[in-house]
N, C-alpha and C positions, 0 to 999 in steps of 0.2 A: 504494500500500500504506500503508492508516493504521499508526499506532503502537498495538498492541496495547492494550487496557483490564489493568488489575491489579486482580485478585480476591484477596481474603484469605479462606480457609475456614477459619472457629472449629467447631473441632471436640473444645473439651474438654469433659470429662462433667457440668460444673456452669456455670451461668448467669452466678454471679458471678466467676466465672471467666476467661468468656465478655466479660463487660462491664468488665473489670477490663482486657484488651486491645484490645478494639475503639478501647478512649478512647483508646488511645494511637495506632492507625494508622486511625481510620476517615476520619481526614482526610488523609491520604495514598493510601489508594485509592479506585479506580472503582467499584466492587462489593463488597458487605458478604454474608459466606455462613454463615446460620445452617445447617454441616456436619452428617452424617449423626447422627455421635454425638450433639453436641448437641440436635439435634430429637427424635431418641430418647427422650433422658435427660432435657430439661427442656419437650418438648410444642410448640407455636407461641405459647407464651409467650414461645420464648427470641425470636421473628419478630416479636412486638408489640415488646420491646424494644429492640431493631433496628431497626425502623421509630420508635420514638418520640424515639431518638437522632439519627437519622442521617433524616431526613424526604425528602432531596433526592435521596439513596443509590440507585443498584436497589441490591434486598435479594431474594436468594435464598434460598429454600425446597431444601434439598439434601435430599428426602425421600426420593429414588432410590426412588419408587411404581411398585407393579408389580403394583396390581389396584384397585378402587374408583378410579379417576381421578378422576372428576369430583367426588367427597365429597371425596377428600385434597387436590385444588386447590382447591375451595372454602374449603376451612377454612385451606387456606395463605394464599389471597385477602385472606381475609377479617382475618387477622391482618395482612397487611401486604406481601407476599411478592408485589414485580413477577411475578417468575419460580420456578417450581419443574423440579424434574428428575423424570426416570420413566425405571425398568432398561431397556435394551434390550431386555431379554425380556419385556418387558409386549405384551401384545396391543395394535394397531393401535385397536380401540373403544375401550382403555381410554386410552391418548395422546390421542383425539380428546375423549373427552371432560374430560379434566384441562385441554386446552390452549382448551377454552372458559372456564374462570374464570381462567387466570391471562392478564398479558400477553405471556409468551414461553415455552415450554417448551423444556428441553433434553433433548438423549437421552443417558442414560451411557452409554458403551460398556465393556463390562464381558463377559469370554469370549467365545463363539464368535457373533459377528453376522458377516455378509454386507456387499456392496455391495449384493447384490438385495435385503437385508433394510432397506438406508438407502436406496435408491430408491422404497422404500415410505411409509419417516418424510416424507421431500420432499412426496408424491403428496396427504400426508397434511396437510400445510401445515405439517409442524415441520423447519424449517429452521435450531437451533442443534445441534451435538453440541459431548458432551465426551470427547475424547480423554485414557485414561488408563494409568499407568501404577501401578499397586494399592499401597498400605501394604503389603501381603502379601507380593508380587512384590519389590518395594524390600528388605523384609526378607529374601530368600531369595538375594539377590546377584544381580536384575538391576538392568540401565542403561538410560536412552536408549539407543537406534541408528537404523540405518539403516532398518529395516523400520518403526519408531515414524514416522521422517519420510515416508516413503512413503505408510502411510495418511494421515496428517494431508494430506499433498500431493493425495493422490485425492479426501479428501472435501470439499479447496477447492476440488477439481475439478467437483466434482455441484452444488456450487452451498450448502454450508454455510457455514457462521460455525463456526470451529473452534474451541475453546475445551481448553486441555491442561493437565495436571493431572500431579503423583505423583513425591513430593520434587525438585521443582523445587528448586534454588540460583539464585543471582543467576549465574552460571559456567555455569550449565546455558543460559539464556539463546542465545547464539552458535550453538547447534546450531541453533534455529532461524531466524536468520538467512536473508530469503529466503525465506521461507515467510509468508503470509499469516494469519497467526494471532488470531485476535478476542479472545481472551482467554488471560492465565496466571494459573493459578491456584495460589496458593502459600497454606501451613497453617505446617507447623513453620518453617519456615525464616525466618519470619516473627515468629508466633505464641512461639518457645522461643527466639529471640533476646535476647540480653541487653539490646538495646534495641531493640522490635519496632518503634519508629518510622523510627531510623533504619534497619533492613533492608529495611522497604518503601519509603522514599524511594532508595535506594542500587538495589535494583531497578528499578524506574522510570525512575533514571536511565538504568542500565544498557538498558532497552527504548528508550529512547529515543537513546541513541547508536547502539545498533542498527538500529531500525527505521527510526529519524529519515532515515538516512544511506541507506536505501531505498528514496525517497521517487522 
């Protein structure tokens, strides 16, 4: 069991924003994630950026696309974007074609998807998910649990790269413990930290006393 990659998702509504944090943890994590809002709000310019900075980075396109696949990965492509995302609810044609311009796609999971419906993504040659738990959801009082670890445990099972997401804390970490998890992906807790470097260094470590020690 490697030790987890750490993803940071900027996800605030202005570029300079955006670039005013990455400078301070992009050298501290795996993976650089120009977020949904972001992409939104400032285009895959905020992706050129990203990549102009950070050259070495994967750099995600968090465009959570759920119809033209293969325009919206092209232009994430083409801005810079190893990887983009596509909703769970996008149709199978449109996955297949997004995941010919970039080099990795990820599937959000986001409401009501299946295991026959990720049996499909597999068949389909996309082999990252992102397991999440919603801004939304967070806001309405729930947590991690048991059921959260469960799927994640199933879809290490099928043969994905599991990738989890949705007010992670460095505390929240331990729950996964023992689970093979490819990626954490952490936004505020990072990002709205008083000093976003040292929280993403102090998580890190923290995955790596973890994971380290499940080796």
């Amino acid at each position: 069991m490697a030790i987890p990659n750490l993803q940071v998702a900027l996800d605030q509504s202005s570029l300079s924003d955006a670039l005013k944090t990455v400078r301070k943890v992009g050298d501290e994590v795996d993976i650089i994630e120009a977020g949904t809002i972001l992409c939104l709000a400032e285009g895959m310019q905020a992706v050129k950026c990203l990549r102009a900075l950070y050259p070495d980075k994967i750099v995600v396109a968090d465009t959570k696309c759920a119809d033209a696949g293969g325009t919206v990965a092209q232009n994430a492509s083409l801005a810079g974007a190893d990887w983009m995302t596509v909703i769970c609810s996008a149709t199978i044609p449109t996955m297949k074609k997004a995941a010919e311009q970039v080099s990795e796609l990820q599937v959000e999971l986001y409401g009501n998807w299946t295991y026959q419906d990720a049996e499909k993504w597999l068949e389909a040659g996309i082999s990252q998910a992102v397991y999440h738990q919603s801004r939304d959801a967070l806001l309405a009082g729930e947590t991690w649990g048991e059921k959260d670890l469960t799927r994640v445990k199933k879809l290490v099972e099928m043969g994905f790269r599991v990738s989890v997401t949705g007010g992670l804390e460095k505390e929240t970490l331990q729950l996964f413990a023992g689970v093979d998890v490819f990626t954490f992906i952490a936004g505020r807790s990072i990002t709205e930290s008083p000093d976003p470097k040292v929280a993403a260094f102090e998580m890190k470590e923290e995955m790596r006393r973890i994971f380290g020690d499940a080796k």
